[in-house]
C-alpha positions in Angstrom: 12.2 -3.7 -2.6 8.7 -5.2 -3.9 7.6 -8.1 -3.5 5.4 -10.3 -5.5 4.0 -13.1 -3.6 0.4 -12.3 -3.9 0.4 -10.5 -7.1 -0.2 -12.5 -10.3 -2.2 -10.5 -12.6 -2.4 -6.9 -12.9 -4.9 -4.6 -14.7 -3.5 -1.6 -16.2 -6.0 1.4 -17.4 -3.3 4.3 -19.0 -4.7 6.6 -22.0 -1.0 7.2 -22.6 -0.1 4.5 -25.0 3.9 5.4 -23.9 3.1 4.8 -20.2 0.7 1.9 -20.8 3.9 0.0 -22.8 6.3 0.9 -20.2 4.7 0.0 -17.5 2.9 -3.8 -19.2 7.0 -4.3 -20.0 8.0 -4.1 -16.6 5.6 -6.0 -15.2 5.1 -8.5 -17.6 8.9 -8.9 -17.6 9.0 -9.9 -14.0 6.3 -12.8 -14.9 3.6 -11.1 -13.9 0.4 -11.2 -16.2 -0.5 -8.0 -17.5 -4.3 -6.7 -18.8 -4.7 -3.5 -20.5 -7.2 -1.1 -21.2 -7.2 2.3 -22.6 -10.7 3.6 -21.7 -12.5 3.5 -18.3 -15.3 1.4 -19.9 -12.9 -1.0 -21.3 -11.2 -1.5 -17.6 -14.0 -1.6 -15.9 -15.8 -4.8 -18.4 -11.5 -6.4 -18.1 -11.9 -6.1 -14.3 -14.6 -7.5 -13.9 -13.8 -10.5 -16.4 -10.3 -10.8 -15.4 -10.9 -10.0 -11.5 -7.1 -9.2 -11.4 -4.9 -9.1 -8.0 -4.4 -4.7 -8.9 -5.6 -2.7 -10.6 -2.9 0.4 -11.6 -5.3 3.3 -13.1 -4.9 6.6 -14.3 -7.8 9.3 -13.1 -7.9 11.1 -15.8 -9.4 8.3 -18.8 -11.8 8.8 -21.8 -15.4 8.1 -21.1 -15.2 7.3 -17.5 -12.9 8.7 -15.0 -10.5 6.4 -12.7 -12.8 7.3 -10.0 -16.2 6.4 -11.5 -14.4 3.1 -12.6 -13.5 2.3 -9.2 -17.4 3.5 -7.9 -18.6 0.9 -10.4 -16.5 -1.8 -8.8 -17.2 -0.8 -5.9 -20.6 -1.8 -6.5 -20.0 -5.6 -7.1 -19.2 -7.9 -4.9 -16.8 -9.8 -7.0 -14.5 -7.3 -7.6 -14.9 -4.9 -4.7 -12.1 -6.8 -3.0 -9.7 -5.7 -5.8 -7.0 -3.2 -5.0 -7.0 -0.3 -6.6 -4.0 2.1 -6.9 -4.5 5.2 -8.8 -2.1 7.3 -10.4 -2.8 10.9 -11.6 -1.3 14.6 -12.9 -4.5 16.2 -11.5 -3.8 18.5 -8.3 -7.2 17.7 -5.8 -6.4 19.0 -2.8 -8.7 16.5 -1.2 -7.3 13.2 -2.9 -6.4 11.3 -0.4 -9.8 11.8 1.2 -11.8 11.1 -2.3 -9.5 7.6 -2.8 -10.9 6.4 0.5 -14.2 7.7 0.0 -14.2 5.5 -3.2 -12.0 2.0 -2.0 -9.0 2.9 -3.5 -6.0 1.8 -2.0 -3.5 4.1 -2.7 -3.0 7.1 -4.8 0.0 8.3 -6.7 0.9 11.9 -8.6 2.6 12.0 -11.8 5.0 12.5 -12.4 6.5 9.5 -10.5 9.5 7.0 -10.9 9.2 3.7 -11.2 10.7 3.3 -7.5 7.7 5.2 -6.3 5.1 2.9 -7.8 6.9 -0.4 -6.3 7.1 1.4 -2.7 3.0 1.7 -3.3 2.2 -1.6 -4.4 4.6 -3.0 -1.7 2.4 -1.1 1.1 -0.6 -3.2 -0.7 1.2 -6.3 -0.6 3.5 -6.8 2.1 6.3 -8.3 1.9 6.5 -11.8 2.5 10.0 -14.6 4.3 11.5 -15.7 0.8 9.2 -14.1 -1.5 10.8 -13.0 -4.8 11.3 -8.7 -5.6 11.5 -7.2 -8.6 15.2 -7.0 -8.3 15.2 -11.2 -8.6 16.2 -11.3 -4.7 14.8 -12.9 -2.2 13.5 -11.8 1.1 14.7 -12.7 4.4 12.7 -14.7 7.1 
């Protein structure tokens, strides 16, 4: 069960105007607030104004690629700190390797469930005695 007690804002960079809707609903219907971008460039210049708690981003993105988005942030120190978990179809053998090499948090493959992206974000933000889930229940001390 997820839990939300750090996360506030999320950054969401999907090319997949299906995904990016599905996955702004969910969030944003759990009273999380919820930037979008479409394009690498375009999530790189909202992370960096929005400096959001996560950043969920697709690898494979017009223009720039996930991981030359998270290179870039990498390179400032405001939003180096940001979490980063990225989310892709590709099949790198090394993947796991290249999302350290680059400060990214976690990786996930496509295609996923929904359950499978909470369990990720919850290894990012632990849980927390009475924080709130996305289920609406609360934890226990």
């Amino acid at each position: 069960m997820v839990r939300y007690f750090m996360l506030k804002k999320i950054l969401i960079i999907e090319d997949e105007a299906t995904q990016l809707l599905l996955l702004q609903t969910r969030f944003a219907g759990r009273g999380l607030t919820v930037f979008t971008a479409s394009t690498g460039e375009d999530g790189f210049r909202k992370a960096v104004a929005e400096k959001p708690d996560l950043i969920l981003m697709d690898m494979i993105l017009p223009g720039m690629t996930g991981l030359e988005v998270c290179q870039r942030l990498q390179e400032l120190p405001e939003t180096r700190p940001i979490p980063v978990l990225l989310v892709t179809a590709s099949g790198m053998r090394d993947l796991e390797d290249r999302c350290k090499q680059f400060g990214i948090a976690g990786c996930l493959m496509k295609p996923y469930q929904l359950s499978e992206l909470f369990q990720k974000i919850e290894t990012i933000f632990p849980s927390q005695p009475n924080s709130v889930g996305m289920d609406g229940a609360r934890s226990k001390a």
